[in-house]
VODREN-230245 format. One line per field, with one value per atom (N, C-alpha, C): x, y, z; residue number from 1; atom name; residue in one letter. Coordinates in steps of 0.001 Angstrom, whole numbers, plus 524288, in hexadecimal, padded with zeros to 5 digits. Layout:
# VODREN-230245
x <- [X,...] .
y <- [Y,...] .
z <- [Z,...] .
k <- [NUM,...] .
a <- [CA,...] .
r <- [A,...] .
//
This chain:
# VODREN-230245
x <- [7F56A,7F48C,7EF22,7EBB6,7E7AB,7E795,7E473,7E2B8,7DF23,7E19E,7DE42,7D955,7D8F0,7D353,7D1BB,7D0BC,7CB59,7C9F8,7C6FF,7C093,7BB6C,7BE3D,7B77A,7B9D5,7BD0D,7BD9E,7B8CE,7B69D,7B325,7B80C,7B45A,7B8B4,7BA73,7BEA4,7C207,7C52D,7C3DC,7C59A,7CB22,7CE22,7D2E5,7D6AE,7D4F1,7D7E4,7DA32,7D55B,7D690,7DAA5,7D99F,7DBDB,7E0FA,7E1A2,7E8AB,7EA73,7EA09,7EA5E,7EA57,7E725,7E718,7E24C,7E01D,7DBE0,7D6ED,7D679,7D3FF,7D630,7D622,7D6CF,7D290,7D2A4,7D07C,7D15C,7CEBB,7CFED,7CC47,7D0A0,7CA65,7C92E,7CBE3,7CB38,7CF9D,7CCA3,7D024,7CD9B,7D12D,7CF7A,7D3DE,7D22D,7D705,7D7AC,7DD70,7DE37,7E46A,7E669,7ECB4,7EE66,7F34D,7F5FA,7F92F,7F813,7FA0D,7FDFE,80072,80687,80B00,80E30,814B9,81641,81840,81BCA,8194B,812F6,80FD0,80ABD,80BF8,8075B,805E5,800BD,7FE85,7FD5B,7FEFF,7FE0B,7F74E,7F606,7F0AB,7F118,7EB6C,7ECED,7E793,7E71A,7E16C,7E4C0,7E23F,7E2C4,7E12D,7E27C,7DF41,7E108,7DCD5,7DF5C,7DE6F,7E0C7,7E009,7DFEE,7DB84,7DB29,7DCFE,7DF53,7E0BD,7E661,7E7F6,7ED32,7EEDD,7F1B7,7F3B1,7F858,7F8D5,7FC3E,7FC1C,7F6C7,7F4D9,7F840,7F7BF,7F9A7,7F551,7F768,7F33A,7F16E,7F4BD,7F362,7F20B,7F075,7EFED,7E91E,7E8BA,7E4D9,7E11D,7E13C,7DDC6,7DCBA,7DAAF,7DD10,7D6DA,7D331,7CFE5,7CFDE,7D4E7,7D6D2,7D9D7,7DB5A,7DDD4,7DA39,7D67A,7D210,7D044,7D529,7D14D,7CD5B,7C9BD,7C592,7C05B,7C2EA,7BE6C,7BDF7,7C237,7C267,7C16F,7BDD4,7BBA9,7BFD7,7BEF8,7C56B,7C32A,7C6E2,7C647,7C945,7C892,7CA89,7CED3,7D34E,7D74F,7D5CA,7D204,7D318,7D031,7CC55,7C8EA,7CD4C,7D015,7D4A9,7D6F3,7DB0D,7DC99,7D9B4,7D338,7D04D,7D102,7CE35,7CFE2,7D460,7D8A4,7DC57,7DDF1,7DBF4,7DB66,7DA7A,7D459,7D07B,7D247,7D75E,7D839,7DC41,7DE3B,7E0C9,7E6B5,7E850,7ED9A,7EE48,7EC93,7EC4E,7F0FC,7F09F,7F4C9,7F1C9,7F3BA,7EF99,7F4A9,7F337,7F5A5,7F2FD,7F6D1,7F231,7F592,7F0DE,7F2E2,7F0C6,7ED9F,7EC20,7EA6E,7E979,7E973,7F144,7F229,7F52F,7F50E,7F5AC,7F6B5,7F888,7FC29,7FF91,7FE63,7FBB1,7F8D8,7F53D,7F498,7F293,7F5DD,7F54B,7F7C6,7F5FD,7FA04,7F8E1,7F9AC,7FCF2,7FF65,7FB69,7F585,7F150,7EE83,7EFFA,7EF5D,7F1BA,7F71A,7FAD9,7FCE8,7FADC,7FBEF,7F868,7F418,7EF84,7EF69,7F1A3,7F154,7F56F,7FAFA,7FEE6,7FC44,7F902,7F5F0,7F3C1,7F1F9,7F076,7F323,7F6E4,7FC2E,7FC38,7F82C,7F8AB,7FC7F,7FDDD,801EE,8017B,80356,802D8,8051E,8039F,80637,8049B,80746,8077D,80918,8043A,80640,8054F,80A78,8099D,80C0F,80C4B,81074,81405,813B2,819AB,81867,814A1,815AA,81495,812F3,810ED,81501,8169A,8180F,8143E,8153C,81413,816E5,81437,81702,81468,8100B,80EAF,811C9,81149,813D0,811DC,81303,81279,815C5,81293,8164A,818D2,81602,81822,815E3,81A2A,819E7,81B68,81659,8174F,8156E,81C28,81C92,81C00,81915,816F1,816E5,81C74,81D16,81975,8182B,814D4,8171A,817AB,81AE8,8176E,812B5,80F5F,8109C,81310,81336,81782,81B05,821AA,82068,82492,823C0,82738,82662,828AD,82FB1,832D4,83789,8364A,833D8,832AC,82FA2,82BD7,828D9,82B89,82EE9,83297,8366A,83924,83D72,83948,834A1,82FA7,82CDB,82E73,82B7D,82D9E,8291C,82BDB,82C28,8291F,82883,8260A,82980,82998,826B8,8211F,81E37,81E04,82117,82169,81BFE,8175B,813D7,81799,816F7,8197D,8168F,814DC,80FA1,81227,817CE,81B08,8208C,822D7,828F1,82BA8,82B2C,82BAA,82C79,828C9,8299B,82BF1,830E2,83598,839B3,83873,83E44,83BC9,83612,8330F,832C8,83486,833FC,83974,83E48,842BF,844C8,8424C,84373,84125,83CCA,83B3C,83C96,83E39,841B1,846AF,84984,84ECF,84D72,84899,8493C,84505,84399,8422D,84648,8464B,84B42,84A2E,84E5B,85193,84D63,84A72,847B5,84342,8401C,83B31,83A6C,837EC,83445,83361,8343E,8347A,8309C,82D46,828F2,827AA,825C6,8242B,81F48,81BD4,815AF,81346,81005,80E19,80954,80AA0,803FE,80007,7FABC,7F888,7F731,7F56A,7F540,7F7AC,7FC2B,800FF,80428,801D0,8039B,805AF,802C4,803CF,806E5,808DA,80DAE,81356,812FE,81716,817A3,814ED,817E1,81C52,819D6,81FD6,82598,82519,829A2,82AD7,82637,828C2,82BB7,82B5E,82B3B,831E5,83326,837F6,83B1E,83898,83B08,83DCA,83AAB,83B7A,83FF2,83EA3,84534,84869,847E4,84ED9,84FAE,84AF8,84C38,84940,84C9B,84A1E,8494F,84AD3,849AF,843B4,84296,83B48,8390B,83393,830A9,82C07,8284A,82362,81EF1,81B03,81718,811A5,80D6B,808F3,80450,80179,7FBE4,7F963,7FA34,7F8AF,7F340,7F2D9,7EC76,7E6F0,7E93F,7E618,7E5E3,7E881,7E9AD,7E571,7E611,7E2CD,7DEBD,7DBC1,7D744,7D66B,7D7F7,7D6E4,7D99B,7D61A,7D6ED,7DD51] .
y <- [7FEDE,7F969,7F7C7,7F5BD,7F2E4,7EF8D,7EE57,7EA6D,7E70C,7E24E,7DD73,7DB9B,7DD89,7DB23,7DF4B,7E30C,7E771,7E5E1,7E2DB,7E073,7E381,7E8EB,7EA5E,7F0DA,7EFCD,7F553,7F71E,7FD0D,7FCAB,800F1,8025A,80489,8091A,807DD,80D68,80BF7,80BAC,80A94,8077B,803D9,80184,80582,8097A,80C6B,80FC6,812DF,8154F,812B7,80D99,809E0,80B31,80B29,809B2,80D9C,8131E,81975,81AE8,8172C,81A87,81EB0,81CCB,8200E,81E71,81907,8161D,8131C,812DC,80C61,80966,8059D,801BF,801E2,806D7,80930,804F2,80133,7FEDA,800D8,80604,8091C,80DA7,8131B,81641,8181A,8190A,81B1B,81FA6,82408,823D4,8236B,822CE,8206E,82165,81E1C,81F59,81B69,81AE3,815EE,8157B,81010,80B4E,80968,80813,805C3,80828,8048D,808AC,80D1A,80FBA,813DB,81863,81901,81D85,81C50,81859,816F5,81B99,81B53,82202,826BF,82705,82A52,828C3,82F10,82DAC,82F24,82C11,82ACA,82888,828FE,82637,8217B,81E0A,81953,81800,815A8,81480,80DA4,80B0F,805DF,8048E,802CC,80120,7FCEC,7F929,7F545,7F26D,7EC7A,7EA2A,7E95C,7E314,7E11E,7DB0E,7DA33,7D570,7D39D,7D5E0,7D31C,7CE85,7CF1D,7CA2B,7C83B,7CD13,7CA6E,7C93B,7C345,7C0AD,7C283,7C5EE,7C858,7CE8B,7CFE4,7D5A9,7D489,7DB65,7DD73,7DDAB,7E1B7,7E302,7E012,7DB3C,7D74B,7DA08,7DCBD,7DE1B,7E1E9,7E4D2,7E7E0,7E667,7DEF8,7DD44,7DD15,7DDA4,7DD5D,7E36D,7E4B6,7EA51,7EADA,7E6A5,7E7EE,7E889,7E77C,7E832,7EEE9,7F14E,7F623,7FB0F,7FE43,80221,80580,80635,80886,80EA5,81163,817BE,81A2E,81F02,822DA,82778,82602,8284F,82C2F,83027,83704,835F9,83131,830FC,82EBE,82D2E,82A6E,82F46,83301,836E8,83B14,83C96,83F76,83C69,8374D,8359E,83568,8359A,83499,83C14,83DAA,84547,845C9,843E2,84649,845CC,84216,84209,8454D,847A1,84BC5,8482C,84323,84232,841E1,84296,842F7,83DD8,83B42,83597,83231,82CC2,82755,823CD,81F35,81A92,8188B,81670,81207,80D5D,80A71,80496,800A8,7FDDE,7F961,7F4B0,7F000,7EF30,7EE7B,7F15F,7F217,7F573,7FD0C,8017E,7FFA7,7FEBC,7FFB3,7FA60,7F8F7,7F8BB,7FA48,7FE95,8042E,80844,80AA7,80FF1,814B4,8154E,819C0,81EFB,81FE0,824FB,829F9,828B0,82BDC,82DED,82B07,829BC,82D24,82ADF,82EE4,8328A,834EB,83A47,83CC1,83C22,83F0F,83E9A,83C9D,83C81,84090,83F2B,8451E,84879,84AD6,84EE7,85183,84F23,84F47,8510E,84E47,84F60,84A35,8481B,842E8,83EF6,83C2A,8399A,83228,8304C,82BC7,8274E,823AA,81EDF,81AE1,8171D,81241,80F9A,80BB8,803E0,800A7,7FE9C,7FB1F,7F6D7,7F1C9,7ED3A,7EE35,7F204,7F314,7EEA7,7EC0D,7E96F,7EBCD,7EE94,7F312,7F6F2,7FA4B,7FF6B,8030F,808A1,80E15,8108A,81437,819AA,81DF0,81C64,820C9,82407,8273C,829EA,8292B,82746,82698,828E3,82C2D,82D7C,829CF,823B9,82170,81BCA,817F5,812A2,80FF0,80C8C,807CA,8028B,8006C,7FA7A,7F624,7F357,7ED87,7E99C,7E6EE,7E1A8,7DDDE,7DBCC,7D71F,7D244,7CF2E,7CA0C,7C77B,7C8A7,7C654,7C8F7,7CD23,7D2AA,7D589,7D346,7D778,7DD35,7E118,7E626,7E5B7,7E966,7EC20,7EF5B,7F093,7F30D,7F714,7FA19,7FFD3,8008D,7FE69,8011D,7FFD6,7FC64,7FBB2,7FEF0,800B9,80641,80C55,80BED,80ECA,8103A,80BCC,80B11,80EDE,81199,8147C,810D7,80D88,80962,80499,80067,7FAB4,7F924,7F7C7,7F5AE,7ED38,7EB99,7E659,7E3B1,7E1B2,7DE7C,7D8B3,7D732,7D2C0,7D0BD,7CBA0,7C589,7C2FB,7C190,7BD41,7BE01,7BD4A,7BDE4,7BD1F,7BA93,7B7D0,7BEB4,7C345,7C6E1,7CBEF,7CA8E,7CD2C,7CDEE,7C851,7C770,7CD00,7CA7A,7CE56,7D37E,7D51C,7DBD6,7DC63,7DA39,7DB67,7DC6D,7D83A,7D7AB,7DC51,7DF03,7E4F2,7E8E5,7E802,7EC08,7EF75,7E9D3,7EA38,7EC07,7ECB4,7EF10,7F3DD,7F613,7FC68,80075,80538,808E1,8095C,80B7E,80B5F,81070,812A7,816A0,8153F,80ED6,80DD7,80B5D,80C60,80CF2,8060C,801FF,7FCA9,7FBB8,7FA23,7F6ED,7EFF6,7EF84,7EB13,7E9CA,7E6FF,7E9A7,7E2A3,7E257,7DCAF,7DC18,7D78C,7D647,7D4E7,7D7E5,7DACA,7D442,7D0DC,7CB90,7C990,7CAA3,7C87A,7CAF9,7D10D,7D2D7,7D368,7CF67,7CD3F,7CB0D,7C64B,7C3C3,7C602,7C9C1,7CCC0,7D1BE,7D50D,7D94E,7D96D,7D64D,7D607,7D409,7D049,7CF67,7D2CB,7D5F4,7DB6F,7DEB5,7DF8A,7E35B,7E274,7DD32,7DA87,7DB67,7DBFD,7DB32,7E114,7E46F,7E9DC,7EB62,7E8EE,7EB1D,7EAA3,7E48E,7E287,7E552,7E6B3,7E8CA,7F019,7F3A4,7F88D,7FB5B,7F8D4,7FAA8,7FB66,7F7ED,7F64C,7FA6A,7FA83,7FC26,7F990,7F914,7F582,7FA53,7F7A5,7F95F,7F635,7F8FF,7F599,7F87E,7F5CE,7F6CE,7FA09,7FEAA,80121,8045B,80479,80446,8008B,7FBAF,7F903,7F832,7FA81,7FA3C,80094,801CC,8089B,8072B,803C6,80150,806D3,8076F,80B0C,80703,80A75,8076B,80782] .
z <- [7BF83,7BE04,7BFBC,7BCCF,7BC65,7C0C2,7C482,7C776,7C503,7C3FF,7C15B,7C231,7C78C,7C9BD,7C87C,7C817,7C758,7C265,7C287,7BF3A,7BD54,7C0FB,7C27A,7BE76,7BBB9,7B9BE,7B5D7,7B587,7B14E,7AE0C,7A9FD,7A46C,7A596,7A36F,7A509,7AA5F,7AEC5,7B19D,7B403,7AE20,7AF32,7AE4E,7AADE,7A913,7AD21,7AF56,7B3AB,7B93E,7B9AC,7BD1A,7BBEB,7B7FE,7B3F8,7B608,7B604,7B4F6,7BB42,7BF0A,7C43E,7C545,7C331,7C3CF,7C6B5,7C810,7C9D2,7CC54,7D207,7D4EB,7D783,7D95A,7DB25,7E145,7E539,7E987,7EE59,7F128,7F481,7F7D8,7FB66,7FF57,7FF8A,800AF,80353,80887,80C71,81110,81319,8168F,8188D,81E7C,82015,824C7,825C5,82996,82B5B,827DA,8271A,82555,82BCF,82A0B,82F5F,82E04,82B31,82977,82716,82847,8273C,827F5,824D7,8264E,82643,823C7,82484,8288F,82B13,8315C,832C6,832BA,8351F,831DA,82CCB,829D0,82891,8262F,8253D,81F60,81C41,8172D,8159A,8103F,80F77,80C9D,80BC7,809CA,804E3,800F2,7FC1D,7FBDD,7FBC9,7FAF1,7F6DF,7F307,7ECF1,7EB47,7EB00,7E97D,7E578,7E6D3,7E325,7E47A,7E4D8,7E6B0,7E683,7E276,7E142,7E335,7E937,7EBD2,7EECE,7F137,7F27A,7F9C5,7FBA9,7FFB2,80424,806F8,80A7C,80FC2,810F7,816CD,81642,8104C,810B0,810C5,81437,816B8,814F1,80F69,80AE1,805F4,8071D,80212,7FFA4,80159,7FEDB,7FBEA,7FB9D,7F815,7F0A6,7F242,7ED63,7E8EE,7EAB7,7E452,7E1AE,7DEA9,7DDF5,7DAB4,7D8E2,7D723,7DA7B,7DFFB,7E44F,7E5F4,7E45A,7E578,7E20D,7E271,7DEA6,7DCE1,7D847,7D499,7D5B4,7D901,7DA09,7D7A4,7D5F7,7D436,7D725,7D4E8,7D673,7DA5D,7D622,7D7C1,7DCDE,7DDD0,7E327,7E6F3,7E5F6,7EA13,7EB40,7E8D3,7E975,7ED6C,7EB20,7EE13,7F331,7F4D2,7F8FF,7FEC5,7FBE9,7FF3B,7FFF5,7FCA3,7FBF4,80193,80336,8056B,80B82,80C2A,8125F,81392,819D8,81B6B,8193E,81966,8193A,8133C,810A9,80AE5,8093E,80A0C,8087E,807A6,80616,803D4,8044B,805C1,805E5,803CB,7FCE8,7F981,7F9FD,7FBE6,7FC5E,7F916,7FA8D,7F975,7FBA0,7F7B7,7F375,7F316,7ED3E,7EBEB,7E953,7E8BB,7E6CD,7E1E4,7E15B,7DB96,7D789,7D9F9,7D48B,7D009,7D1C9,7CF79,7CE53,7CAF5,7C75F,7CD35,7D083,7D5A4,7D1FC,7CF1E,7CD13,7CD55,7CB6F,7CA7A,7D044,7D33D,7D8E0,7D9D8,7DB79,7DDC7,7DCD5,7D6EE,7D510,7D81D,7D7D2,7D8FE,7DFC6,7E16E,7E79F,7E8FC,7E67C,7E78F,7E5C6,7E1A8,7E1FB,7E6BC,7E8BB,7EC7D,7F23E,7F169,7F581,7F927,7F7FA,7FA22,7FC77,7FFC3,80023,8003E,7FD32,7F930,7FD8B,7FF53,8029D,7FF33,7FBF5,7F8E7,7FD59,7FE4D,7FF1A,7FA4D,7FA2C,7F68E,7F736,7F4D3,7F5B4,7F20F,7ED51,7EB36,7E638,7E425,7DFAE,7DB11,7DB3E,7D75A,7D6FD,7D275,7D173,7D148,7D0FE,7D03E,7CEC8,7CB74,7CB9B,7CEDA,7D242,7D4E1,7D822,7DAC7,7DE7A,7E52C,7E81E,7EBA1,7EF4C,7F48E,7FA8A,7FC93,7FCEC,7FFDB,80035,7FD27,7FC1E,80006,8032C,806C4,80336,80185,8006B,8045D,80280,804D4,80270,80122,7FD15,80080,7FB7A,7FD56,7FA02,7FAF8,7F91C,7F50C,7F36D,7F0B8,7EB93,7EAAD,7E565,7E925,7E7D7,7E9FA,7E78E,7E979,7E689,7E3E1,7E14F,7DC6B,7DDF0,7DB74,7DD8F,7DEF4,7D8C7,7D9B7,7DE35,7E1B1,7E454,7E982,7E9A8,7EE82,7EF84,7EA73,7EB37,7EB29,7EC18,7EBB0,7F14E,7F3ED,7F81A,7FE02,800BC,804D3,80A27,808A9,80ED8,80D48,80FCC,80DF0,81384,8112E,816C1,8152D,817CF,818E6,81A81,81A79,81D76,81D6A,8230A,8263C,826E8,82493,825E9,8294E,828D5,82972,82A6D,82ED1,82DE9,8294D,8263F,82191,81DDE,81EB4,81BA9,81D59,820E5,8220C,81E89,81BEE,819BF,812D3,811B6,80DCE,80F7B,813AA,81432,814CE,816CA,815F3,80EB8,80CBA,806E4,802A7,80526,80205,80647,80A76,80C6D,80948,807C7,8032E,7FDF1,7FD9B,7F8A5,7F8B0,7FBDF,7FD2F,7FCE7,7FC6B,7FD08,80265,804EA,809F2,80DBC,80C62,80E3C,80E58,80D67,80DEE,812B3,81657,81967,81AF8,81DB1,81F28,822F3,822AD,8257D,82484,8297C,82A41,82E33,82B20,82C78,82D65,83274,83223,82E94,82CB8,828EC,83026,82E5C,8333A,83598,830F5,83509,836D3,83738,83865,83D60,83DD0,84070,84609,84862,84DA2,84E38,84A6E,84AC1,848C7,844A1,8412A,84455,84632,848E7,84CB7,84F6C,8544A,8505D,84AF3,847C0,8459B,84369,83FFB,84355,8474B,84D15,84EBE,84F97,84FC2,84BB5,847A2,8420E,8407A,84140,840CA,84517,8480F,84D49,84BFB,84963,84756,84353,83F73,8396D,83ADF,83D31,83BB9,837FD,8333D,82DEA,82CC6,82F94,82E8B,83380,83234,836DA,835AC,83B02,83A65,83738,83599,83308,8360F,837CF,83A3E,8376A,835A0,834BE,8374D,83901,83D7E,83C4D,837F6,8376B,839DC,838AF,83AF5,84111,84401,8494C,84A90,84739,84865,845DA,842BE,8414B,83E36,83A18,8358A,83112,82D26,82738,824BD] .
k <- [1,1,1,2,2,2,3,3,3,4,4,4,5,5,5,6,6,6,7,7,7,8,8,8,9,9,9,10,10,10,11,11,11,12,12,12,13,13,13,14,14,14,15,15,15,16,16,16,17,17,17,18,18,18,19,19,19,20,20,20,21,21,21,22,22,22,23,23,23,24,24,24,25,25,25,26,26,26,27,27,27,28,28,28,29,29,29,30,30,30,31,31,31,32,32,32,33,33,33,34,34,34,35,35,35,36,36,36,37,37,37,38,38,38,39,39,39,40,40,40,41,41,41,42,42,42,43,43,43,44,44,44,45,45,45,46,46,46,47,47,47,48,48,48,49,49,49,50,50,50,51,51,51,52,52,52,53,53,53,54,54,54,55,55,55,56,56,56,57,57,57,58,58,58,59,59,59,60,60,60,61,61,61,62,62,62,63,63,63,64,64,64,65,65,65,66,66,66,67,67,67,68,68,68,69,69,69,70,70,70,71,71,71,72,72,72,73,73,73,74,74,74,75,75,75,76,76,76,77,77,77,78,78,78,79,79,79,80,80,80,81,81,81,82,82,82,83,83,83,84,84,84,85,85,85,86,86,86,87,87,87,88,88,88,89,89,89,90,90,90,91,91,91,92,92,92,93,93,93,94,94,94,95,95,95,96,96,96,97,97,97,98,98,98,99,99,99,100,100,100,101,101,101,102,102,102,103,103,103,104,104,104,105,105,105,106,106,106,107,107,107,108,108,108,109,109,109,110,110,110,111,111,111,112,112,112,113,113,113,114,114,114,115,115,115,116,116,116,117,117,117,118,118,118,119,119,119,120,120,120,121,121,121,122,122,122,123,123,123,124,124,124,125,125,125,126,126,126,127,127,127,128,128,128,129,129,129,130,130,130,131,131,131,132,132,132,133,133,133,134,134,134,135,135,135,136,136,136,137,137,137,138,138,138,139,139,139,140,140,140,141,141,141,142,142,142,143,143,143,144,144,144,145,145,145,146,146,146,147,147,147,148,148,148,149,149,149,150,150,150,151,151,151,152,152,152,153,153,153,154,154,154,155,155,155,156,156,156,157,157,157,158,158,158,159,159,159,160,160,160,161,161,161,162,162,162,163,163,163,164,164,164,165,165,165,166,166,166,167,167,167,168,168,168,169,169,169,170,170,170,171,171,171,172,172,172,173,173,173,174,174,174,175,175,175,176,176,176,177,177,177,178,178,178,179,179,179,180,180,180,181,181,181,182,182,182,183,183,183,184,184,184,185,185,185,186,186,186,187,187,187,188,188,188,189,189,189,190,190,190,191,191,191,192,192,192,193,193,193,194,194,194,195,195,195,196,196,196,197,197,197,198,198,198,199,199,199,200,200,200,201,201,201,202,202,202,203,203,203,204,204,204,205,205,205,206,206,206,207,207,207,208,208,208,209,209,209,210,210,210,211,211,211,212,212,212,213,213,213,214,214,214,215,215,215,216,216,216,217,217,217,218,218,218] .
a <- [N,CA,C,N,CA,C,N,CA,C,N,CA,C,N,CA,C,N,CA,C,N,CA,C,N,CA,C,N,CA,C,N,CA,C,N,CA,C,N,CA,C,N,CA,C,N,CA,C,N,CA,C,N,CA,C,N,CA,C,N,CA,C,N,CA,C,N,CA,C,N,CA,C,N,CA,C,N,CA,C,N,CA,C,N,CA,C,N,CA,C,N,CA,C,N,CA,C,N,CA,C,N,CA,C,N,CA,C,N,CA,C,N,CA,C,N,CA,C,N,CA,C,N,CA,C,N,CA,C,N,CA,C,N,CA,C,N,CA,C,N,CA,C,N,CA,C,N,CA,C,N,CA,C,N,CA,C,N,CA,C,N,CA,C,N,CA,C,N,CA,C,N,CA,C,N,CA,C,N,CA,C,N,CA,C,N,CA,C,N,CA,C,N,CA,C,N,CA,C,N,CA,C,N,CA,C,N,CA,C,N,CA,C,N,CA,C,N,CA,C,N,CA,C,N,CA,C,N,CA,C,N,CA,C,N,CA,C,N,CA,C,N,CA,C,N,CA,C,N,CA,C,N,CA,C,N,CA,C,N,CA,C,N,CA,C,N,CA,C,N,CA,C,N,CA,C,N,CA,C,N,CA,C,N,CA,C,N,CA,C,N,CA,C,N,CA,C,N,CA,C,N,CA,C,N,CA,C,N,CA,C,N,CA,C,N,CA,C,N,CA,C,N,CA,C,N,CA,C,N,CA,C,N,CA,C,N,CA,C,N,CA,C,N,CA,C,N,CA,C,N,CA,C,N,CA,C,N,CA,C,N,CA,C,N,CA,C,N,CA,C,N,CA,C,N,CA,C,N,CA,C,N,CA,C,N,CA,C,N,CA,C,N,CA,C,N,CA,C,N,CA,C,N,CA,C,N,CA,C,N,CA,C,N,CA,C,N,CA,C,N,CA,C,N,CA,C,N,CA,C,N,CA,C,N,CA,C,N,CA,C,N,CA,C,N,CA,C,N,CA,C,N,CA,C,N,CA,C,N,CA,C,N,CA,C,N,CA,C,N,CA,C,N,CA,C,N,CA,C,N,CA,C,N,CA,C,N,CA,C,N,CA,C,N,CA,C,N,CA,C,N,CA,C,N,CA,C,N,CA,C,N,CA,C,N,CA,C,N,CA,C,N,CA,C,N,CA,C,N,CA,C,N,CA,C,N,CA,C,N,CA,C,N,CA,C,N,CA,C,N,CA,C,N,CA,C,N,CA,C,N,CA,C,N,CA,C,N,CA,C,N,CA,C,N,CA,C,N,CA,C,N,CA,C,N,CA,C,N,CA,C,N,CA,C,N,CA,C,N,CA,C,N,CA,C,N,CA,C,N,CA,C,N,CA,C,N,CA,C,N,CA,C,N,CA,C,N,CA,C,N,CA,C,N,CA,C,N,CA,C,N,CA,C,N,CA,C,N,CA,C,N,CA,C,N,CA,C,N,CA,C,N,CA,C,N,CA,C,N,CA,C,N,CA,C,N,CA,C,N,CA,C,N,CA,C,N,CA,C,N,CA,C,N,CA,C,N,CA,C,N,CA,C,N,CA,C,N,CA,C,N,CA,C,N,CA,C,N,CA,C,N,CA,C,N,CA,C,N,CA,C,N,CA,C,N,CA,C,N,CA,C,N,CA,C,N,CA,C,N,CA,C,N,CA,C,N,CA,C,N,CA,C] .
r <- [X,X,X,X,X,X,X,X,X,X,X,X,X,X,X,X,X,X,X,X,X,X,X,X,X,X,X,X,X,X,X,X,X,X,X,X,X,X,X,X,X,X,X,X,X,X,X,X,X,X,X,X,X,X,X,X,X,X,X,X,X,X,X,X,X,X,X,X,X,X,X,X,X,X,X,X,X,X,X,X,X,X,X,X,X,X,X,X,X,X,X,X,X,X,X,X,X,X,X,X,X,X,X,X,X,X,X,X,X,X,X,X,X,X,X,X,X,X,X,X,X,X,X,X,X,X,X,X,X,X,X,X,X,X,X,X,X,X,X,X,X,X,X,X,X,X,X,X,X,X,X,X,X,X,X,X,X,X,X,X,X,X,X,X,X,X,X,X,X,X,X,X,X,X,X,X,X,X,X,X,X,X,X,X,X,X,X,X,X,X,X,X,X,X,X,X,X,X,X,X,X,X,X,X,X,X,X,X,X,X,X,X,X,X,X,X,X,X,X,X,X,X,X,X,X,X,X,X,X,X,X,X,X,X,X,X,X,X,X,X,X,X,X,X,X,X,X,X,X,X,X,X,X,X,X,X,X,X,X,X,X,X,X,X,X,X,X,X,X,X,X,X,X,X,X,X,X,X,X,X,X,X,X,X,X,X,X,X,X,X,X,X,X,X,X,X,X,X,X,X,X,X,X,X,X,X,X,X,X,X,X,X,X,X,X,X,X,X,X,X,X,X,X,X,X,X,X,X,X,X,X,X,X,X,X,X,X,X,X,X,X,X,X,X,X,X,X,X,X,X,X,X,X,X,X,X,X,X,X,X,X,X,X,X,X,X,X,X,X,X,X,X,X,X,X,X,X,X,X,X,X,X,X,X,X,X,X,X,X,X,X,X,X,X,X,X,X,X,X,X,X,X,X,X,X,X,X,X,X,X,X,X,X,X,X,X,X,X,X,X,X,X,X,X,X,X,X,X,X,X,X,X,X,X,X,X,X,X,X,X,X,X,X,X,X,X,X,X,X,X,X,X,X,X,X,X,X,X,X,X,X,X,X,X,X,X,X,X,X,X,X,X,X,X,X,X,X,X,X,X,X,X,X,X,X,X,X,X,X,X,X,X,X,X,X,X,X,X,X,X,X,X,X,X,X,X,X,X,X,X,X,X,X,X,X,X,X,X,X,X,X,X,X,X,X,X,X,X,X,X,X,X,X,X,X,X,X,X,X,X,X,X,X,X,X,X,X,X,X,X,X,X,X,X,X,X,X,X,X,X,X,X,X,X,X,X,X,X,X,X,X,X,X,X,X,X,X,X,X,X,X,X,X,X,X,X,X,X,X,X,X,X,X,X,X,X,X,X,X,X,X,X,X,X,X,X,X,X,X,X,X,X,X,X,X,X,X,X,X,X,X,X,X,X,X,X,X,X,X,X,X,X,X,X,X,X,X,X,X,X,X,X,X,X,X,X,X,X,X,X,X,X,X,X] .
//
């Protein structure tokens, strides 16, 4: 799917967009992942610009415009995430699926690669993915399919108020996904010790912390 804001396409180029052959990449690096259920794994990163979710306390809001971000070429993403010893990629965002991954993630299992999707779940795929971390966001609910899809339901907590919102896509995950509950990082001083409490009474859940930013890596 087309991202509306890219203004800056020259010819030829939507086509390729459509097909996966081109995204709108605003950074890859690689590094550990700091959250949920794969904390500590190492992994390169691809962040993919462009996201009409619009939420007010997220990090990367300099990621929602993907016409700020130079449209790369698949096979260079692939070579990329090739070239490190853990041969895996966590594509985030932005918002991933709003792009055609399939061309992506064929060519990355080529590779032998191992695939980590974040997404908020409002979007479908047919790609193939190792391993889907859902993150409803109340602004663009998810989708069913990517909720009976999903290997780990990561909750961000602003507000007590979004207990009752992570109990409510708890109930509709299959019974083998993975339950977190993660503080929004400004918030985090006041919401951890509740999540912390919260998780004792409810062991279904386990906490999730930003633990990247505590190790001051990307």
């Amino acid at each position: 799917m087309t991202d509306c804001t890219l203004t800056n396409l020259q010819p030829g180029d939507s086509k390729l967009l459509d097909r996966g052959f081109l995204l709108p990449v605003m950074e890859m690096f690689y590094s550990i992942q700091g959250e949920g259920f794969n904390t500590g794994k190492p992994a390169a990163f691809v962040r993919i610009g462009g996201c009409d979710v619009g939420c007010h306390w997220c990090d990367v809001k300099e990621s929602w415009n993907a016409a700020l971000h130079p449209l790369t070429k698949t096979a260079d993403i692939i070579d990329f995430v090739h070239a490190f010893p853990a041969n895996a990629v966590v594509l985030t965002g932005g918002e991933p699926l709003k792009y055609k991954l399939d061309l992506l993630c064929d060519g990355l299992k080529d590779k032998g690669a191992t695939i980590y999707l974040e997404t908020c779940g409002a979007y479908s795929s047919t790609a193939l993915f190792d391993w889907i971390c859902l993150s409803p966001k109340k602004n663009l609910p998810p989708r069913q399919d990517m909720l009976e899809r999903a290997d780990e339901l990561k909750m961000i907590i602003h507000e007590e108020s979004d207990f009752k919102w992570a109990e409510k896509h708890a109930a509709l995950v299959h019974q083998e996904c993975r339950l977190f509950l993660q503080p929004e990082w400004s918030q985090s001083g006041d919401m951890l010790p509740i999540i912390i409490e919260y998780v004792k009474q409810h062991p279904q859940w386990m906490v999730s912390l930003q633990s990247h930013k505590f190790m001051n890596i990307p």
